[in-house]
Backbone bond lengths (Angstrom), bond angles and torsions (degrees), N, CA, C in turn:
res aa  C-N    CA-C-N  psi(-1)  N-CA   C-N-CA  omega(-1)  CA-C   N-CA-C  phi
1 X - - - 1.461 - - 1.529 107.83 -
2 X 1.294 125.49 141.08 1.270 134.89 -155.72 1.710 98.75 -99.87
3 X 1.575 114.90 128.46 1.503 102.32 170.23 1.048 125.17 -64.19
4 X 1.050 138.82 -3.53 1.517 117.86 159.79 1.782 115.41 -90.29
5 X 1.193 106.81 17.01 1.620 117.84 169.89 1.520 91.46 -93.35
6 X 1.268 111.46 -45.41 1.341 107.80 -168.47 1.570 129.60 -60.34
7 X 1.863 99.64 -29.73 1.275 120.46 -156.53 2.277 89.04 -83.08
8 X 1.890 89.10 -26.28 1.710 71.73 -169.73 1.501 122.35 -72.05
9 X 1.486 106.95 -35.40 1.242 138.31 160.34 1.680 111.18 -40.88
10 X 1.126 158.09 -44.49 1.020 151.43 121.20 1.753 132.34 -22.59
11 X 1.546 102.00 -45.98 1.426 102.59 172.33 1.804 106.26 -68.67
12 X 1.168 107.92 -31.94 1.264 119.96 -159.17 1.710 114.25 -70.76
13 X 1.860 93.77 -21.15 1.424 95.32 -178.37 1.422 95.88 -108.76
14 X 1.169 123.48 8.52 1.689 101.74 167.26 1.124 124.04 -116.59
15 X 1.865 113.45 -3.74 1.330 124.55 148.37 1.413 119.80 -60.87
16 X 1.612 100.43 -44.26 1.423 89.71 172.80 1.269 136.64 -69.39
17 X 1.339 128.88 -29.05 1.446 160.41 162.52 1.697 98.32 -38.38
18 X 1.008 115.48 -75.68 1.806 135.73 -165.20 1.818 81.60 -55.00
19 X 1.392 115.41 -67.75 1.314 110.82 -172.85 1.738 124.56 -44.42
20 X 0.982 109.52 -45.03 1.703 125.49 -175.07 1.455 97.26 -73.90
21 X 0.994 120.61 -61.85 1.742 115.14 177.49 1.581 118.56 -49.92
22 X 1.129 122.36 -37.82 1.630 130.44 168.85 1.216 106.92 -75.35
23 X 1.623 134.77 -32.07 1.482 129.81 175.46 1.652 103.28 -81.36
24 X 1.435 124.36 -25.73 1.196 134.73 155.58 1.580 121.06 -33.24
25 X 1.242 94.48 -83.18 1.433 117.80 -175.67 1.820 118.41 -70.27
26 X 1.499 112.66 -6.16 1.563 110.39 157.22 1.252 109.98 -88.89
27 X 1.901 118.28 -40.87 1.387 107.45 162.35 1.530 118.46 -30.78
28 X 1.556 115.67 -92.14 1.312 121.76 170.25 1.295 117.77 11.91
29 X 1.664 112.13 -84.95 1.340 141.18 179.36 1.714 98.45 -7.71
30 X 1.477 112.93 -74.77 1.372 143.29 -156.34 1.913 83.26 -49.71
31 X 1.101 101.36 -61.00 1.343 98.86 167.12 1.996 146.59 -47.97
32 X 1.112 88.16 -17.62 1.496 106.27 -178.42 1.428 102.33 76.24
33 X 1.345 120.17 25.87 1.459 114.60 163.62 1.821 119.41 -147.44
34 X 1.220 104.98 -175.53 1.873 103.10 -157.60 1.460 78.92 -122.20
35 X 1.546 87.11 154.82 1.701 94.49 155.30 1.222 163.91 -21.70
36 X 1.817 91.57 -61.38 1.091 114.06 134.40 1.178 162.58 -32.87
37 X 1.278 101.96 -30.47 1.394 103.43 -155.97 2.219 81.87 -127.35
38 X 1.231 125.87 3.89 1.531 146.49 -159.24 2.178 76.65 -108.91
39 X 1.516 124.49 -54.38 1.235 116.50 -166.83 1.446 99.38 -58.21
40 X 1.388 125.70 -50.21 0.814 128.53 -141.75 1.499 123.75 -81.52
41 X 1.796 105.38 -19.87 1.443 112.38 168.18 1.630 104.06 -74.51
42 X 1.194 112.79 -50.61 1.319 125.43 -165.31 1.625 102.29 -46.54
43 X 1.383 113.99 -41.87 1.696 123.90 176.29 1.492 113.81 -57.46
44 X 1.505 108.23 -40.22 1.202 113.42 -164.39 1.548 109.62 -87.00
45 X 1.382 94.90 -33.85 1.789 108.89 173.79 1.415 95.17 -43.45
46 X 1.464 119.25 -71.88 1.369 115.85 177.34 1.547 135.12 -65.09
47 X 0.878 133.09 -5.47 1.268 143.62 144.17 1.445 129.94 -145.16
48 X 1.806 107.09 79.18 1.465 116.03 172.48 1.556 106.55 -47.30
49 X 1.712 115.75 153.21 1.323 114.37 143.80 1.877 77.21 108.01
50 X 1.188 150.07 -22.73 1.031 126.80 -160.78 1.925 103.27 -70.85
51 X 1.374 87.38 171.65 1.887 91.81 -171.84 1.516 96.03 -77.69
52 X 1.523 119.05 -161.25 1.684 125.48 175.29 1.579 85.36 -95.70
53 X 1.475 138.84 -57.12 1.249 127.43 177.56 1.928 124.78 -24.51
54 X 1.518 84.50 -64.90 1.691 103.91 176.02 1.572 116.86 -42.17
55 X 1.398 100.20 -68.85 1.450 115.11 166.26 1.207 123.64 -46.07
56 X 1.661 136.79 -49.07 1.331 141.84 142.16 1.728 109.62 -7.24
57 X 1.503 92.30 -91.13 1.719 107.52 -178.40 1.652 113.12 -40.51
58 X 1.143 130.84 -88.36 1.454 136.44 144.89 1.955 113.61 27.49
59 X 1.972 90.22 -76.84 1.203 86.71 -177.06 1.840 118.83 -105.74
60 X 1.432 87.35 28.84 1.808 106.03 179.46 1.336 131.66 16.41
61 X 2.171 89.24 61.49 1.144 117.97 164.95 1.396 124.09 -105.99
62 X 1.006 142.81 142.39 1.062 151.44 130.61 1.808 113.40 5.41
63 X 1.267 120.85 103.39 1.378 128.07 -165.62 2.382 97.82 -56.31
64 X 1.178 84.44 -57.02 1.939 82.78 -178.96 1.338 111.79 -43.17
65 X 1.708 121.80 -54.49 0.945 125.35 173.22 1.742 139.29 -34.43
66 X 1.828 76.42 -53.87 1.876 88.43 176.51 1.851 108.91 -71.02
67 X 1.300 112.46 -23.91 1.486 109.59 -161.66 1.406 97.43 -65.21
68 X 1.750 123.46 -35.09 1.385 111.72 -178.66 1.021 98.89 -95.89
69 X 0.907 152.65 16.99 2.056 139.24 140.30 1.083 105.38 -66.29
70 X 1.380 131.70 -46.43 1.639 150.04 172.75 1.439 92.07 -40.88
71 X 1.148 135.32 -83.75 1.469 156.17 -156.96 1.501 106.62 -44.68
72 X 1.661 124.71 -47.65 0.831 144.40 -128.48 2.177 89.58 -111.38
73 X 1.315 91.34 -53.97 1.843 96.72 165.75 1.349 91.24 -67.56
74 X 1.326 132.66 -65.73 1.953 102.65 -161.34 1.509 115.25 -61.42
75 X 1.168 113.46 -26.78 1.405 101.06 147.72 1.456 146.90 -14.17
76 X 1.447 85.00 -81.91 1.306 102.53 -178.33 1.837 114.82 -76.05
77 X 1.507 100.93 10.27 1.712 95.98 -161.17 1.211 126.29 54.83
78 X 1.207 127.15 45.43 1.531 132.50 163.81 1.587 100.46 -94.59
79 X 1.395 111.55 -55.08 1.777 112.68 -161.63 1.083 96.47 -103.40
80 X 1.407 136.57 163.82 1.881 141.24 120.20 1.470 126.02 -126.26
81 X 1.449 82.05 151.39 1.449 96.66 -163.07 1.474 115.66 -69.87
82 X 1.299 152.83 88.76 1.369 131.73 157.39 1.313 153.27 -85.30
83 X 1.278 138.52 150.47 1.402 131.23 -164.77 1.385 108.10 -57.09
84 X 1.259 124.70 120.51 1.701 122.79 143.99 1.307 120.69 -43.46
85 X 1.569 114.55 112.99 1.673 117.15 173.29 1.689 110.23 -43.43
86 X 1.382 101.37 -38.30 1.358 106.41 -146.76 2.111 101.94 -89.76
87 X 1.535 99.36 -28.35 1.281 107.86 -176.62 1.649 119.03 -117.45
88 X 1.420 135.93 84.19 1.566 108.26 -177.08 0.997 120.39 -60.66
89 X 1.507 110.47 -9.41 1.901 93.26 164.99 1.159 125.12 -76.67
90 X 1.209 130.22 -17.75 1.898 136.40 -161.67 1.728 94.22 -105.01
91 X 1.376 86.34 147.66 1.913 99.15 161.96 1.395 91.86 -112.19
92 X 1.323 85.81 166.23 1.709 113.26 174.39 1.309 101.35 -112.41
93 X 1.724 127.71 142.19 1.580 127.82 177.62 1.472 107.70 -104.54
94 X 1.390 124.83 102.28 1.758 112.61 150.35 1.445 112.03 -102.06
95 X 1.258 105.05 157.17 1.432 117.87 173.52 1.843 104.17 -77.48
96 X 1.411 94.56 147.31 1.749 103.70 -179.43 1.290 96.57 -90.85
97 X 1.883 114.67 159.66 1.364 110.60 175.94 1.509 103.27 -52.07
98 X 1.006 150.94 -15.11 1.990 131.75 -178.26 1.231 93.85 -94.47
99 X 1.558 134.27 3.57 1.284 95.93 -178.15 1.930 85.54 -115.15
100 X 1.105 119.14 14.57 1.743 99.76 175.70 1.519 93.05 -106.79
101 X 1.658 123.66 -12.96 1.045 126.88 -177.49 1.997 108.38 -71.73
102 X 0.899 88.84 -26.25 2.023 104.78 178.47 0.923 115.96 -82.65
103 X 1.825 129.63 -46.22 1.078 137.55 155.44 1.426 128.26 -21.78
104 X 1.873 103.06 -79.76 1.336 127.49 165.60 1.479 108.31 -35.87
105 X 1.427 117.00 -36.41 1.687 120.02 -174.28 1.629 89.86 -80.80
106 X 1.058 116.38 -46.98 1.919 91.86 -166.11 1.709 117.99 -66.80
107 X 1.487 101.49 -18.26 1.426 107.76 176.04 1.763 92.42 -33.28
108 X 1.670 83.36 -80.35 1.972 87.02 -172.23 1.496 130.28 -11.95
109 X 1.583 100.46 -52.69 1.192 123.89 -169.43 1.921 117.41 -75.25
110 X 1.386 110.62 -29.62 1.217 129.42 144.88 1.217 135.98 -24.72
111 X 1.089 97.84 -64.74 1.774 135.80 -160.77 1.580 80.44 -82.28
112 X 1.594 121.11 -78.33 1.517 106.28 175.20 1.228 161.07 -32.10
113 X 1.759 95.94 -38.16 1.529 101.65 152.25 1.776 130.21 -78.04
114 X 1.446 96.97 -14.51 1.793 111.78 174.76 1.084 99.57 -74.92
115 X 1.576 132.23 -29.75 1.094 112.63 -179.91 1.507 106.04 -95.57
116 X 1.381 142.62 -29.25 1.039 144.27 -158.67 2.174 104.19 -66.22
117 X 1.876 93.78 -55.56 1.201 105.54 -178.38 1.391 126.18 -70.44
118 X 1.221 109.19 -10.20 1.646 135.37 176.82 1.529 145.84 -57.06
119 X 1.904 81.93 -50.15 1.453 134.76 -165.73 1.529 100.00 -38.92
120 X 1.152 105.48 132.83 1.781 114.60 172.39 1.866 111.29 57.06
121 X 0.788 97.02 1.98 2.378 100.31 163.29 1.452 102.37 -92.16
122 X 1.647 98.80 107.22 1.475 89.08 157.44 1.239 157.48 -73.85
123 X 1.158 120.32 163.79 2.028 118.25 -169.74 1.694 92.44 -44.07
124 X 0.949 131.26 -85.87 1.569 111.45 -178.71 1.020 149.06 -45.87
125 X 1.448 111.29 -11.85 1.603 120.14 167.57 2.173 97.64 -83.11
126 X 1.351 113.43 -38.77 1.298 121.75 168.93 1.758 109.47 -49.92
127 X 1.377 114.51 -73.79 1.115 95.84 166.89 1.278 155.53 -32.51
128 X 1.389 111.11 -40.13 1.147 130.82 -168.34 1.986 110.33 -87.89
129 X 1.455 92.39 -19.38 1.624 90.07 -179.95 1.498 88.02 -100.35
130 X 1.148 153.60 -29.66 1.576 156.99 166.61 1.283 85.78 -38.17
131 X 1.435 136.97 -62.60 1.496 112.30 -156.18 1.181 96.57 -102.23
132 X 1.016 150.46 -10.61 2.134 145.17 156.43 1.070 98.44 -69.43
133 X 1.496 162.78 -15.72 1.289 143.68 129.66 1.314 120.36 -39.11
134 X 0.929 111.78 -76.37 1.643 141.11 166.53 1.517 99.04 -19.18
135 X 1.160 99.80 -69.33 1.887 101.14 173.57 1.851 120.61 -69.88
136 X 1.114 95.32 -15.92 1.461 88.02 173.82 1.750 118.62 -102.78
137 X 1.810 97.19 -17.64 1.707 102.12 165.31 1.486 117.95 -53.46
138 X 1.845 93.79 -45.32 1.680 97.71 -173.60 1.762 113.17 -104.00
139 X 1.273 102.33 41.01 1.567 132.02 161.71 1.671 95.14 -100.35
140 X 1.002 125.36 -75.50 1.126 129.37 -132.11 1.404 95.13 -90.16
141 X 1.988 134.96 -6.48 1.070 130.29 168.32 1.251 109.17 -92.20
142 X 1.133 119.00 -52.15 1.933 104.42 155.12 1.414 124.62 -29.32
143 X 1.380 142.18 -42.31 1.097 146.01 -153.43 1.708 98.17 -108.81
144 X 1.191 106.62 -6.25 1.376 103.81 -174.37 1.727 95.31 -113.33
145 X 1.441 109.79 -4.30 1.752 110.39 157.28 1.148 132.14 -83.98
146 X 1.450 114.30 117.04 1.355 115.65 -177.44 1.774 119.54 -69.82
147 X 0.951 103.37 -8.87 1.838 106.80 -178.21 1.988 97.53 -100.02
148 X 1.346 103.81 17.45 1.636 102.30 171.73 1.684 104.71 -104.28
149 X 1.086 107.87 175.68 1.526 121.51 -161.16 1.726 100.69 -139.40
150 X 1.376 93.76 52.73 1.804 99.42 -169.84 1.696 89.14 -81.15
151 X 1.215 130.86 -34.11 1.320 133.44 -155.19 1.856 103.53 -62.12
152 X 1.406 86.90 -32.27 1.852 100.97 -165.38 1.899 87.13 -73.91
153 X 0.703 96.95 -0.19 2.296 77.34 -168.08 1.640 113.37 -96.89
């Protein structure tokens, strides 16, 4: 593959990236919620009970960051915070019934833009970039490990 195939292929995924997240996040809007804060039920949907640490790592943010996304769902009564038996320093995160009730609603909304942004690519052209992502996600986490030896290759 020729580097300047390579170089387009790169522009191509971070144009596209920047793009989907802004068509993302006006979706959302309609919703009364951000992106952000849309990852974060969906995380928790799938694993209630995690700490703010856990959740941090997971969704490989920045711990300050998430605490005011945190703040901002208990707010609104989607999440609450509870004491860890095991730690009084740590909370534990579940979603409140409005916030699995919002969740369950963004599925919909999900599904809509997968289908909206989707439209007319076939299952094999889908596939096939599903796993060339896939290979280039876990490219780019190797190379972003410092206990790897990418330099030597």
């Amino acid at each position: 593959m020729s580097l300047d195939l390579k170089k387009q292929i790169v522009s191509q995924l971070v144009e596209t990236s920047r793009l989907l997240r802004n068509y993302i996040d006006h979706r959302a809007k309609t919703r009364g919620t951000t992106r952000a804060q849309w990852i974060v039920l969906f995380r928790l949907r799938e694993q209630e009970g995690l700490s703010q640490v856990d959740l941090a790592d997971v969704l490989e943010l920045q711990p300050i960051s998430l605490v005011r996304l945190l703040d901002r769902l208990v707010e609104h009564g989607l999440v609450e915070r509870r004491s860890d038996p095991r730690d009084r320093r740590a909370n534990r995160l579940f979603l409140t019934a409005s916030g699995r009730r919002l969740a369950d609603d963004l599925d919909s909304l999900r599904d809509a833009i997968a289908t909206d942004v989707l439209q007319g690519v076939s299952v094999a052209a889908l596939e096939s970039s599903l796993k060339t992502l896939r290979e280039v996600k876990d490219r780019i986490k190797t190379l972003g490990d410092p206990t790897s030896n990418v330099a030597a290759e």
